[in-house]
C-alpha positions as CSV (number, residue, x, y, z in Angstrom):
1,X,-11.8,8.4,-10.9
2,X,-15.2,10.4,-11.1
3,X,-16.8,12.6,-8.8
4,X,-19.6,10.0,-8.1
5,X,-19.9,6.4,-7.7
6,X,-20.1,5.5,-11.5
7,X,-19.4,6.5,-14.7
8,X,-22.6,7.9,-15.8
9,X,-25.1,10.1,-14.1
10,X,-27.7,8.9,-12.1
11,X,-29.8,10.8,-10.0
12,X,-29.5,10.9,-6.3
13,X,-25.6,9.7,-6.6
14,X,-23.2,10.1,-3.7
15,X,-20.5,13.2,-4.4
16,X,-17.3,13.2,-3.2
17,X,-16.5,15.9,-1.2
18,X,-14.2,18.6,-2.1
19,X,-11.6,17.4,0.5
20,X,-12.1,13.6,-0.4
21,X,-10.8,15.1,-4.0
22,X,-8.0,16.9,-2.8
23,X,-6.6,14.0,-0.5
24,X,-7.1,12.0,-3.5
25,X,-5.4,14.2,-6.0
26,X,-2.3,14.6,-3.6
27,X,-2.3,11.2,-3.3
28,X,-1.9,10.7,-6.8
29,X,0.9,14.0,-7.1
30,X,2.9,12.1,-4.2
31,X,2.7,8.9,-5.7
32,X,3.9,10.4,-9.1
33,X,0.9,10.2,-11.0
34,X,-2.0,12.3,-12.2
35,X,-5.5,12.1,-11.8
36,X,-8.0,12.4,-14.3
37,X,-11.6,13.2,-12.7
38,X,-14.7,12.5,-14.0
39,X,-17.7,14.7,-14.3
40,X,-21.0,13.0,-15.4
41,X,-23.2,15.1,-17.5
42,X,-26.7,15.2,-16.7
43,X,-29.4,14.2,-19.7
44,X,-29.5,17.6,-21.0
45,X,-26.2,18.2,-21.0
46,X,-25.6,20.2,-18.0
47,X,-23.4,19.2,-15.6
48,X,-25.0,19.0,-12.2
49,X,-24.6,21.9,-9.5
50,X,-23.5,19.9,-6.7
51,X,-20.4,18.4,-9.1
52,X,-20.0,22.1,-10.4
53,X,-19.5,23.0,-6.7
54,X,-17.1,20.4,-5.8
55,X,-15.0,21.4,-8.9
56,X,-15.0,25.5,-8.1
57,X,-13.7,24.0,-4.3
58,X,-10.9,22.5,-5.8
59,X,-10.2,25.2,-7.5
60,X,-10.3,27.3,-5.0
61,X,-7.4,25.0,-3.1
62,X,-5.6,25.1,-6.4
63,X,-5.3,28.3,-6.7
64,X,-3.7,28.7,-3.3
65,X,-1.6,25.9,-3.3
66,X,-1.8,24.9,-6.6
67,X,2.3,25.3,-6.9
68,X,2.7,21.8,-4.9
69,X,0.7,20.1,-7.6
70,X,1.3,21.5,-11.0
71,X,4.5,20.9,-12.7
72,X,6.0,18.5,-10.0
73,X,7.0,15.0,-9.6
74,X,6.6,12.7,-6.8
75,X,9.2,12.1,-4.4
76,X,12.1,12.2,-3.2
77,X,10.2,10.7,0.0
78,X,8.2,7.4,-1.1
79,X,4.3,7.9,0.2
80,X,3.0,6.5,3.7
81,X,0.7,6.9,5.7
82,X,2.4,10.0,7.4
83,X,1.4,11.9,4.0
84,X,3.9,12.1,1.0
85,X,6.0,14.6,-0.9
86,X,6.3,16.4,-4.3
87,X,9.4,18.1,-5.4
88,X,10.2,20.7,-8.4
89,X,13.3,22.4,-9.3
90,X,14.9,23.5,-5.8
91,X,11.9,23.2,-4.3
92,X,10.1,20.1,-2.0
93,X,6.7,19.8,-1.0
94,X,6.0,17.9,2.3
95,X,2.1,16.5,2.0
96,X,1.1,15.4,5.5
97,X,-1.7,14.1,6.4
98,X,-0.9,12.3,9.8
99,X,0.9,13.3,12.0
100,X,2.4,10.9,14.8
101,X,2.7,12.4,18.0
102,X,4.0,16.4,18.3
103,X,6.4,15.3,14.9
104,X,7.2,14.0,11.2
105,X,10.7,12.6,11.2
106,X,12.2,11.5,8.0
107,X,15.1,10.2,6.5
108,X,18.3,12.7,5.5
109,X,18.4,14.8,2.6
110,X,21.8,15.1,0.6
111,X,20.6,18.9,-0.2
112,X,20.4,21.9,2.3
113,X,17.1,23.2,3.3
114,X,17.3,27.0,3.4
115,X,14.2,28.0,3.8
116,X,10.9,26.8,5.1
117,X,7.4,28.0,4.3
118,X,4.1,26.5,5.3
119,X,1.7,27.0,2.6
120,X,-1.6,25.8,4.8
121,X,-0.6,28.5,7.6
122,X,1.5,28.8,10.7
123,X,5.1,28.4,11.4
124,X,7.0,24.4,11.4
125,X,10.2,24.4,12.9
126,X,12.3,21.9,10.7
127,X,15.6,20.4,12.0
128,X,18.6,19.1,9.5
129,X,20.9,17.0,11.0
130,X,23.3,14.2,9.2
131,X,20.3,11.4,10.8
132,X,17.5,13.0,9.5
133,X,14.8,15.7,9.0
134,X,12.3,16.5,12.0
135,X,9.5,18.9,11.2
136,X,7.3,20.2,14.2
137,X,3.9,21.9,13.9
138,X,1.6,23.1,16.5
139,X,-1.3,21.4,16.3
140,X,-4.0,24.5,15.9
141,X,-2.0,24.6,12.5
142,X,-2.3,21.1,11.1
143,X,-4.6,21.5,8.1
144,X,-7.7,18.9,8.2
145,X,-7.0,17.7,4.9
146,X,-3.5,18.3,3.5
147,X,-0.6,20.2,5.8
148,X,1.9,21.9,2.7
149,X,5.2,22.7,4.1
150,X,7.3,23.9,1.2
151,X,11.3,23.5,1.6
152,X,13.5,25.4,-0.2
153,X,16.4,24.0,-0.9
154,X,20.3,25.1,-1.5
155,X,20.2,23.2,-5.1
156,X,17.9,21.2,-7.1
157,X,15.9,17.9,-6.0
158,X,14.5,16.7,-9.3
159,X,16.0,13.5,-10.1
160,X,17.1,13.2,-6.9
161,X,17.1,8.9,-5.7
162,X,14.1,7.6,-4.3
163,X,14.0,7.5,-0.5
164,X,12.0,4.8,0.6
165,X,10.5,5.0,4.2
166,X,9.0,1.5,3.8
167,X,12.2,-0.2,4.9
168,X,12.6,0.5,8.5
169,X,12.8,-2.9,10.1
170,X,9.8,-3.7,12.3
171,X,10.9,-3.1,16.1
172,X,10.8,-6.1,18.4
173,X,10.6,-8.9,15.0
174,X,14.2,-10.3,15.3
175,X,13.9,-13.8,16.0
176,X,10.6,-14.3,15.5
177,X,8.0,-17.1,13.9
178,X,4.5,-16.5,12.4
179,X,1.6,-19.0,12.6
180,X,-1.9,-18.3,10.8
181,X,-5.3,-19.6,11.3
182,X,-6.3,-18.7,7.9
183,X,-4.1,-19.2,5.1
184,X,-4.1,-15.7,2.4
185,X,-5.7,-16.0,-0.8
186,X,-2.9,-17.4,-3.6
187,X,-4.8,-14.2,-6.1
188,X,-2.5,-12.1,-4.4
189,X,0.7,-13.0,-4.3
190,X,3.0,-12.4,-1.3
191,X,6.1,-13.6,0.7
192,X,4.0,-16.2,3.2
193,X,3.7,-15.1,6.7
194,X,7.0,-14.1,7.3
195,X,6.2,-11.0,5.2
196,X,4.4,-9.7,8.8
197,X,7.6,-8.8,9.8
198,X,10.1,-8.5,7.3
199,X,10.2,-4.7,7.9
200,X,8.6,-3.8,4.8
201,X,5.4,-2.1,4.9
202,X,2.7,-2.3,2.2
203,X,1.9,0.7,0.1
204,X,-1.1,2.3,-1.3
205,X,-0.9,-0.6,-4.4
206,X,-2.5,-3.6,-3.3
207,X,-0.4,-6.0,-5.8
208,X,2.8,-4.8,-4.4
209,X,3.6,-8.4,-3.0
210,X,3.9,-6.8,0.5
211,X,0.0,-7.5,2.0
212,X,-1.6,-10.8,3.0
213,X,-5.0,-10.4,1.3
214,X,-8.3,-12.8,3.3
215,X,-11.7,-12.7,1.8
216,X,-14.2,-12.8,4.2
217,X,-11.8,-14.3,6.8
218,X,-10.8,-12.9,10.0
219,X,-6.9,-12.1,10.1
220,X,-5.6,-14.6,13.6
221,X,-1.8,-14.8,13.8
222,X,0.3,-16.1,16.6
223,X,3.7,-14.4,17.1
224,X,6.2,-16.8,18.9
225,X,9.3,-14.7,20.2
226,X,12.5,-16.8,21.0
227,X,12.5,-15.7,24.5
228,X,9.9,-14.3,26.8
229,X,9.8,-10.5,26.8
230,X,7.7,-7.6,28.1
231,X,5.2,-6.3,26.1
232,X,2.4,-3.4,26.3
233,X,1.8,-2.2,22.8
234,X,1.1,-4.0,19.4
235,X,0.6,-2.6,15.9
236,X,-0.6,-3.7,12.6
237,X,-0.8,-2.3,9.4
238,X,-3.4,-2.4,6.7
239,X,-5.2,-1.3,3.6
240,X,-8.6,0.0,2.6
241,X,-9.7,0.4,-1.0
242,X,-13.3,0.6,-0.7
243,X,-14.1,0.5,-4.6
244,X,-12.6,-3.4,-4.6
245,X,-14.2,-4.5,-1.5
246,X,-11.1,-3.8,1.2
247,X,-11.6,-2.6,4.7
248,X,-9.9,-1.6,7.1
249,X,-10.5,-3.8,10.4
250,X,-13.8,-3.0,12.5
251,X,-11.7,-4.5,15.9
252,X,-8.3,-5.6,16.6
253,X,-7.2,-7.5,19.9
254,X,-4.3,-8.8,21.0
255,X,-4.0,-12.0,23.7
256,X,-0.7,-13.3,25.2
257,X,0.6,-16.1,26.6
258,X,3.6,-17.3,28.7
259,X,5.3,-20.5,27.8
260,X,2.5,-22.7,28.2
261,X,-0.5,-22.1,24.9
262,X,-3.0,-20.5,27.1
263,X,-3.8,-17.1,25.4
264,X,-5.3,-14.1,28.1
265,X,-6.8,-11.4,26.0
266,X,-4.9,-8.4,27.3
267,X,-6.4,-5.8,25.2
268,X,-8.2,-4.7,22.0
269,X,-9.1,-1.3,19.9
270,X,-12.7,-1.3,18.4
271,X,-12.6,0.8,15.4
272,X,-16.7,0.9,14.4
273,X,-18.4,-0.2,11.5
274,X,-17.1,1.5,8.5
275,X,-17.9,4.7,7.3
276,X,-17.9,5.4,3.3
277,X,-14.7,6.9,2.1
278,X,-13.3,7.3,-1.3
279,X,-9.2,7.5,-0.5
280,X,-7.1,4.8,-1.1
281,X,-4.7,4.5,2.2
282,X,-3.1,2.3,4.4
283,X,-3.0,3.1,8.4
284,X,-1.1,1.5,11.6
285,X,-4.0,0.8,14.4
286,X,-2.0,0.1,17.7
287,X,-3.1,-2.0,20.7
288,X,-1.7,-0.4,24.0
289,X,-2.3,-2.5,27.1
290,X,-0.6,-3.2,30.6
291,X,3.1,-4.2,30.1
292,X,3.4,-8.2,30.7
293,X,6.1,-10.7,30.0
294,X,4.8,-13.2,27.5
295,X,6.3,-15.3,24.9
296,X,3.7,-15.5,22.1
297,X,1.1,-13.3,21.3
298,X,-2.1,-13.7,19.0
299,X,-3.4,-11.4,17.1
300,X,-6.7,-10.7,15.7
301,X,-8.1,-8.4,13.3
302,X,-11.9,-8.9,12.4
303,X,-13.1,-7.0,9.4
304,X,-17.3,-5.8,8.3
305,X,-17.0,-9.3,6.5
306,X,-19.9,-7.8,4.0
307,X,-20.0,-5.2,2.3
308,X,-22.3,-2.2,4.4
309,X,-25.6,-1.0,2.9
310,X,-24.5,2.0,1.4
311,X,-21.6,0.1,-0.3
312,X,-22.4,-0.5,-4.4
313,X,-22.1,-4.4,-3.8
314,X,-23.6,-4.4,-0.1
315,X,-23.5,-7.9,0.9
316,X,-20.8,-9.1,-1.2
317,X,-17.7,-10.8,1.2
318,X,-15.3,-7.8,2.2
319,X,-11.1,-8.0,1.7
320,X,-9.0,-7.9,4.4
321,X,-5.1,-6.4,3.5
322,X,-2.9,-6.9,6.5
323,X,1.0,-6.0,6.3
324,X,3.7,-5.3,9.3
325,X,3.7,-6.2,12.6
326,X,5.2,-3.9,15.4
327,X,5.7,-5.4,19.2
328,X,6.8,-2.7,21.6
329,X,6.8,-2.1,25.5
Protein backbone atom coordinates (compact mmCIF):
# COMPACT_ATOMS: atom_id res chain seq x y z
CA UNK A 1 0.00 0.00 0.00
CA UNK A 2 1.56 3.64 0.09
CA UNK A 3 1.35 6.38 2.43
CA UNK A 4 -0.87 8.37 -0.02
CA UNK A 5 -3.52 7.84 -2.36
CA UNK A 6 -1.33 6.82 -5.44
CA UNK A 7 1.66 5.66 -6.48
CA UNK A 8 3.53 8.69 -7.34
CA UNK A 9 3.76 12.07 -5.60
CA UNK A 10 1.55 14.63 -6.21
CA UNK A 11 1.29 17.63 -4.30
CA UNK A 12 -1.40 18.29 -1.88
CA UNK A 13 -2.02 14.33 -1.45
CA UNK A 14 -4.03 12.95 1.51
CA UNK A 15 -1.42 11.00 4.19
CA UNK A 16 -2.36 8.39 6.09
CA UNK A 17 -2.06 8.88 9.51
CA UNK A 18 0.33 7.20 11.67
CA UNK A 19 -2.42 5.16 13.42
CA UNK A 20 -4.28 4.35 10.09
CA UNK A 21 -0.66 2.66 9.29
CA UNK A 22 -0.41 0.81 12.30
CA UNK A 23 -4.02 -0.69 12.25
CA UNK A 24 -3.16 -1.50 8.78
CA UNK A 25 0.19 -3.14 9.46
CA UNK A 26 -1.41 -5.27 12.34
CA UNK A 27 -3.89 -6.09 10.13
CA UNK A 28 -1.71 -7.50 7.80
CA UNK A 29 0.67 -9.38 10.90
CA UNK A 30 -2.70 -10.99 12.13
CA UNK A 31 -3.83 -12.01 8.90
CA UNK A 32 -0.25 -13.62 8.26
CA UNK A 33 1.02 -11.37 5.82
CA UNK A 34 3.45 -8.43 5.54
CA UNK A 35 3.05 -5.12 4.38
CA UNK A 36 5.18 -3.32 2.08
CA UNK A 37 4.52 0.60 2.36
CA UNK A 38 5.08 2.94 -0.13
CA UNK A 39 6.87 6.26 0.13
CA UNK A 40 6.62 8.61 -2.90
CA UNK A 41 9.64 10.63 -3.58
CA UNK A 42 9.17 14.14 -4.27
CA UNK A 43 10.70 15.67 -7.87
CA UNK A 44 14.01 16.29 -6.33
CA UNK A 45 14.31 13.35 -4.74
CA UNK A 46 13.48 14.11 -1.25
CA UNK A 47 10.95 12.44 0.35
CA UNK A 48 8.28 14.70 1.73
CA UNK A 49 8.27 15.81 5.59
CA UNK A 50 4.83 14.94 6.31
CA UNK A 51 5.54 11.04 4.90
CA UNK A 52 8.96 11.40 6.85
CA UNK A 53 6.81 12.05 9.99
CA UNK A 54 4.34 9.41 9.58
CA UNK A 55 7.26 6.94 9.13
CA UNK A 56 9.46 8.16 12.41
CA UNK A 57 5.64 7.52 14.25
CA UNK A 58 5.69 4.20 13.25
CA UNK A 59 8.76 3.81 14.37
CA UNK A 60 8.32 5.05 17.37
CA UNK A 61 5.24 2.23 18.01
CA UNK A 62 7.78 -0.18 16.70
CA UNK A 63 10.15 0.26 18.84
CA UNK A 64 7.86 -0.25 21.76
CA UNK A 65 5.92 -2.91 20.58
CA UNK A 66 7.76 -3.83 17.79
CA UNK A 67 8.15 -7.65 19.40
CA UNK A 68 4.30 -8.47 18.36
CA UNK A 69 5.18 -7.67 14.75
CA UNK A 70 8.65 -8.73 13.88
CA UNK A 71 9.43 -12.36 13.53
CA UNK A 72 5.82 -13.64 14.11
CA UNK A 73 3.14 -15.39 12.24
CA UNK A 74 -0.46 -14.90 12.32
CA UNK A 75 -2.71 -16.91 14.28
CA UNK A 76 -3.57 -19.25 16.20
CA UNK A 77 -6.96 -16.98 16.45
CA UNK A 78 -8.25 -16.31 12.73
CA UNK A 79 -8.86 -12.19 12.38
CA UNK A 80 -12.38 -10.41 13.18
CA UNK A 81 -13.56 -7.67 13.84
CA UNK A 82 -12.80 -8.04 17.67
CA UNK A 83 -8.92 -7.55 16.49
CA UNK A 84 -6.58 -10.53 15.72
CA UNK A 85 -3.52 -12.34 17.06
CA UNK A 86 0.11 -13.01 16.26
CA UNK A 87 2.04 -15.75 17.88
CA UNK A 88 5.98 -16.60 18.13
CA UNK A 89 7.70 -19.30 19.92
CA UNK A 90 5.93 -19.62 23.45
CA UNK A 91 4.62 -16.52 23.07
CA UNK A 92 0.86 -15.00 21.70
CA UNK A 93 -0.05 -11.66 20.88
CA UNK A 94 -3.70 -10.66 21.29
CA UNK A 95 -4.36 -7.41 18.76
CA UNK A 96 -7.70 -5.89 19.81
CA UNK A 97 -9.24 -3.39 18.38
CA UNK A 98 -12.94 -3.72 19.52
CA UNK A 99 -13.89 -4.64 22.26
CA UNK A 100 -17.65 -5.86 22.84
CA UNK A 101 -18.95 -4.99 26.03
CA UNK A 102 -16.55 -5.05 29.39
CA UNK A 103 -14.85 -8.42 27.47
CA UNK A 104 -12.95 -10.44 24.59
CA UNK A 105 -13.94 -14.14 24.85
CA UNK A 106 -12.35 -16.66 22.66
CA UNK A 107 -12.17 -20.02 21.92
CA UNK A 108 -9.82 -22.66 24.18
CA UNK A 109 -6.23 -22.88 23.90
CA UNK A 110 -4.62 -26.52 24.04
CA UNK A 111 -1.43 -24.63 25.80
CA UNK A 112 -1.27 -23.04 29.36
CA UNK A 113 -1.12 -19.40 29.65
CA UNK A 114 1.33 -18.54 32.48
CA UNK A 115 1.75 -15.31 32.28
CA UNK A 116 0.09 -12.11 31.06
CA UNK A 117 1.52 -8.86 30.05
CA UNK A 118 -0.12 -5.86 28.47
CA UNK A 119 2.26 -4.19 26.25
CA UNK A 120 -0.08 -0.91 25.59
CA UNK A 121 -0.47 -0.40 29.53
CA UNK A 122 -2.56 -1.45 32.40
CA UNK A 123 -3.38 -4.79 33.90
CA UNK A 124 -6.13 -7.51 31.88
CA UNK A 125 -7.29 -10.17 33.97
CA UNK A 126 -7.38 -13.35 31.57
CA UNK A 127 -9.38 -16.46 32.59
CA UNK A 128 -8.49 -20.14 31.26
CA UNK A 129 -11.04 -22.45 31.55
CA UNK A 130 -11.64 -25.95 29.40
CA UNK A 131 -14.63 -23.50 27.30
CA UNK A 132 -12.52 -20.78 26.59
CA UNK A 133 -10.33 -17.66 27.19
CA UNK A 134 -11.97 -14.39 28.63
CA UNK A 135 -9.76 -11.32 28.79
CA UNK A 136 -11.06 -8.22 30.74
CA UNK A 137 -9.64 -4.64 30.52
CA UNK A 138 -10.72 -1.57 32.11
CA UNK A 139 -11.62 0.70 29.73
CA UNK A 140 -9.22 3.87 30.64
CA UNK A 141 -6.64 1.20 29.38
CA UNK A 142 -7.92 0.15 25.98
CA UNK A 143 -5.42 1.62 23.53
CA UNK A 144 -7.23 3.85 20.68
CA UNK A 145 -5.60 2.06 18.03
CA UNK A 146 -4.21 -1.43 18.89
CA UNK A 147 -4.66 -3.04 22.64
CA UNK A 148 -1.26 -5.63 22.88
CA UNK A 149 -1.83 -8.18 25.44
CA UNK A 150 1.09 -10.60 25.30
CA UNK A 151 0.44 -14.31 26.67
CA UNK A 152 3.03 -16.37 27.69
CA UNK A 153 2.56 -19.57 27.34
CA UNK A 154 3.63 -23.03 29.19
CA UNK A 155 5.08 -24.41 25.58
CA UNK A 156 5.26 -23.33 22.10
CA UNK A 157 2.25 -22.07 19.77
CA UNK A 158 3.91 -21.85 16.43
CA UNK A 159 2.32 -24.30 14.29
CA UNK A 160 -0.29 -24.59 16.37
CA UNK A 161 -4.03 -25.35 14.15
CA UNK A 162 -5.90 -22.55 13.03
CA UNK A 163 -8.81 -21.55 15.33
CA UNK A 164 -11.35 -20.10 13.34
CA UNK A 165 -13.88 -17.72 15.15
CA UNK A 166 -15.85 -17.31 11.95
CA UNK A 167 -17.90 -20.51 12.62
CA UNK A 168 -20.13 -19.70 15.51
CA UNK A 169 -23.61 -20.34 14.17
CA UNK A 170 -25.76 -17.18 13.87
CA UNK A 171 -28.14 -17.08 17.09
CA UNK A 172 -31.87 -17.22 16.34
CA UNK A 173 -31.20 -18.57 12.25
CA UNK A 174 -32.48 -22.23 12.77
CA UNK A 175 -35.32 -22.64 10.72
CA UNK A 176 -35.20 -19.86 8.81
CA UNK A 177 -35.81 -18.63 4.96
CA UNK A 178 -34.27 -15.56 3.09
CA UNK A 179 -36.08 -13.44 0.46
CA UNK A 180 -34.15 -10.55 -1.44
CA UNK A 181 -35.37 -7.54 -3.30
CA UNK A 182 -32.26 -7.28 -5.12
CA UNK A 183 -30.49 -10.18 -6.36
CA UNK A 184 -26.14 -9.91 -5.67
CA UNK A 185 -23.99 -9.36 -8.40
CA UNK A 186 -22.90 -13.02 -10.08
CA UNK A 187 -18.85 -11.13 -10.14
CA UNK A 188 -18.75 -12.29 -6.74
CA UNK A 189 -19.43 -15.45 -6.18
CA UNK A 190 -21.38 -16.62 -3.05
CA UNK A 191 -23.70 -19.32 -1.57
CA UNK A 192 -27.25 -17.44 -2.47
CA UNK A 193 -29.12 -15.93 0.25
CA UNK A 194 -28.92 -18.60 2.62
CA UNK A 195 -25.26 -17.58 3.13
CA UNK A 196 -27.04 -14.61 5.60
CA UNK A 197 -27.24 -17.12 8.06
CA UNK A 198 -25.23 -20.04 7.53
CA UNK A 199 -23.13 -18.98 10.69
CA UNK A 200 -20.18 -18.10 8.74
CA UNK A 201 -19.06 -14.60 8.78
CA UNK A 202 -17.11 -12.89 6.02
CA UNK A 203 -13.60 -11.92 6.52
CA UNK A 204 -11.43 -9.04 5.65
CA UNK A 205 -11.03 -10.76 1.75
CA UNK A 206 -13.91 -9.80 -0.20
CA UNK A 207 -13.70 -12.97 -2.66
CA UNK A 208 -13.94 -15.29 0.22
CA UNK A 209 -17.41 -16.59 -1.17
CA UNK A 210 -18.92 -15.56 2.28
CA UNK A 211 -20.45 -11.75 1.34
CA UNK A 212 -23.37 -10.88 -0.96
CA UNK A 213 -21.78 -8.01 -2.98
CA UNK A 214 -24.80 -5.09 -4.60
CA UNK A 215 -23.62 -2.21 -6.72
CA UNK A 216 -25.41 0.69 -6.21
CA UNK A 217 -28.35 -1.27 -4.76
CA UNK A 218 -29.80 -1.06 -1.43
CA UNK A 219 -29.44 -4.43 0.56
CA UNK A 220 -33.71 -5.35 1.55
CA UNK A 221 -34.08 -8.95 2.89
CA UNK A 222 -36.99 -10.46 4.46
CA UNK A 223 -36.33 -13.06 7.22
CA UNK A 224 -39.33 -15.59 7.58
CA UNK A 225 -38.91 -17.53 10.94
CA UNK A 226 -40.94 -20.91 11.19
CA UNK A 227 -42.85 -19.66 14.07
CA UNK A 228 -43.55 -16.30 15.53
CA UNK A 229 -41.01 -15.24 18.19
CA UNK A 230 -40.02 -12.21 20.25
CA UNK A 231 -37.59 -10.07 18.91
CA UNK A 232 -35.72 -6.63 20.09
CA UNK A 233 -32.32 -6.66 18.46
CA UNK A 234 -31.01 -7.33 14.97
CA UNK A 235 -27.42 -7.48 13.55
CA UNK A 236 -25.79 -7.46 10.27
CA UNK A 237 -22.43 -7.73 9.18
CA UNK A 238 -20.47 -6.07 6.48
CA UNK A 239 -17.39 -4.91 4.68
CA UNK A 240 -15.68 -1.63 3.76
CA UNK A 241 -12.78 -1.40 1.36
CA UNK A 242 -12.71 2.08 0.38
CA UNK A 243 -9.94 1.76 -2.37
CA UNK A 244 -12.61 -0.66 -4.53
CA UNK A 245 -15.55 1.39 -3.98
CA UNK A 246 -17.18 -0.66 -0.64
CA UNK A 247 -18.95 1.01 2.16
CA UNK A 248 -20.13 0.33 4.93
CA UNK A 249 -24.00 1.14 5.19
CA UNK A 250 -24.90 5.01 5.87
CA UNK A 251 -28.52 3.54 7.66
CA UNK A 252 -29.83 0.25 8.67
CA UNK A 253 -33.57 -0.39 9.72
CA UNK A 254 -35.36 -3.14 10.58
CA UNK A 255 -39.48 -3.60 10.12
CA UNK A 256 -41.52 -6.61 11.40
CA UNK A 257 -44.45 -8.14 10.77
CA UNK A 258 -46.93 -10.73 12.34
CA UNK A 259 -48.38 -13.40 10.23
CA UNK A 260 -50.07 -11.25 7.89
CA UNK A 261 -47.21 -9.15 5.20
CA UNK A 262 -47.74 -5.88 6.73
CA UNK A 263 -44.15 -4.71 7.75
CA UNK A 264 -44.11 -1.76 10.98
CA UNK A 265 -40.68 -0.26 10.98
CA UNK A 266 -39.68 -0.91 14.61
CA UNK A 267 -36.41 0.66 14.54
CA UNK A 268 -33.21 1.80 12.64
CA UNK A 269 -29.40 3.00 13.37
CA UNK A 270 -28.23 5.92 11.11
CA UNK A 271 -24.54 5.62 10.78
CA UNK A 272 -23.72 9.17 8.70
CA UNK A 273 -22.29 9.69 5.52
CA UNK A 274 -18.90 8.21 5.31
CA UNK A 275 -15.88 9.43 6.46
CA UNK A 276 -12.41 8.57 4.50
CA UNK A 277 -10.62 5.68 6.02
CA UNK A 278 -7.79 3.66 4.68
CA UNK A 279 -8.39 0.07 6.76
CA UNK A 280 -9.79 -2.75 5.28
CA UNK A 281 -12.49 -4.19 8.03
CA UNK A 282 -15.57 -5.66 8.44
CA UNK A 283 -18.03 -4.55 11.49
CA UNK A 284 -21.47 -5.87 13.09
CA UNK A 285 -24.03 -2.64 13.24
CA UNK A 286 -26.92 -3.84 15.52
CA UNK A 287 -30.56 -2.56 15.54
CA UNK A 288 -31.94 -2.68 19.23
CA UNK A 289 -35.63 -1.79 19.50
CA UNK A 290 -38.78 -2.69 21.82
CA UNK A 291 -39.14 -6.47 22.13
CA UNK A 292 -42.24 -7.73 19.82
CA UNK A 293 -43.48 -11.02 18.66
CA UNK A 294 -43.26 -11.09 14.92
CA UNK A 295 -42.77 -13.73 12.36
CA UNK A 296 -40.82 -12.11 9.54
CA UNK A 297 -38.71 -9.33 9.64
CA UNK A 298 -37.14 -6.96 6.75
CA UNK A 299 -34.15 -5.71 6.74
CA UNK A 300 -32.58 -2.80 5.13
CA UNK A 301 -29.25 -1.49 4.70
CA UNK A 302 -28.90 1.68 2.41
CA UNK A 303 -25.30 2.49 1.45
CA UNK A 304 -23.65 6.47 0.06
CA UNK A 305 -24.67 4.73 -3.43
CA UNK A 306 -21.75 7.25 -4.98
CA UNK A 307 -18.74 7.52 -4.21
CA UNK A 308 -18.22 11.04 -1.72
CA UNK A 309 -16.30 13.96 -2.99
CA UNK A 310 -13.17 13.38 -1.50
CA UNK A 311 -13.20 9.75 -2.77
CA UNK A 312 -10.59 9.27 -6.05
CA UNK A 313 -13.71 8.09 -8.23
CA UNK A 314 -16.38 10.48 -6.54
CA UNK A 315 -19.43 9.72 -8.23
CA UNK A 316 -18.77 6.39 -9.38
CA UNK A 317 -21.75 3.69 -7.94
CA UNK A 318 -20.50 2.51 -4.40
CA UNK A 319 -20.38 -1.59 -3.35
CA UNK A 320 -22.37 -2.86 -0.78
CA UNK A 321 -20.70 -6.39 1.09
CA UNK A 322 -23.29 -7.74 3.44
CA UNK A 323 -22.68 -11.15 5.39
CA UNK A 324 -24.42 -12.76 8.70
CA UNK A 325 -27.48 -12.11 10.10
CA UNK A 326 -28.02 -12.22 14.01
CA UNK A 327 -31.91 -12.08 15.55
CA UNK A 328 -31.87 -11.75 19.22
CA UNK A 329 -34.34 -10.60 22.14
Amino acid sequence: MTLGTQWSWKPGDRIKTAGECVRILVQCATGDGNLLLDVGPMPDGRIEPRQVDVLKQIGVWLAKYGESIYGTRGGPYTSGTWGGATRKGNMLYLHVAKWEGDRLELPPLAQKIVRTTVLTGGTAHVAQTDHGVEVKLAAEHRDRYDTIIRLELDRSVDGAAVIDLGQASAPGMDGVSVRLAHMPDVRYPNGGPRLLVDGKRGSTERTDGKWLAFEGNEFDAVIELPAPKRVGRVVIGSLQEQVSRIFFPRKVEVSVAGDDTSFAVVGSVDLGAPVEDAEIRRDDFGVSFAPVTARRLRIRAIGPGECPSWHPEAGKKTWMFVDEVAIGE
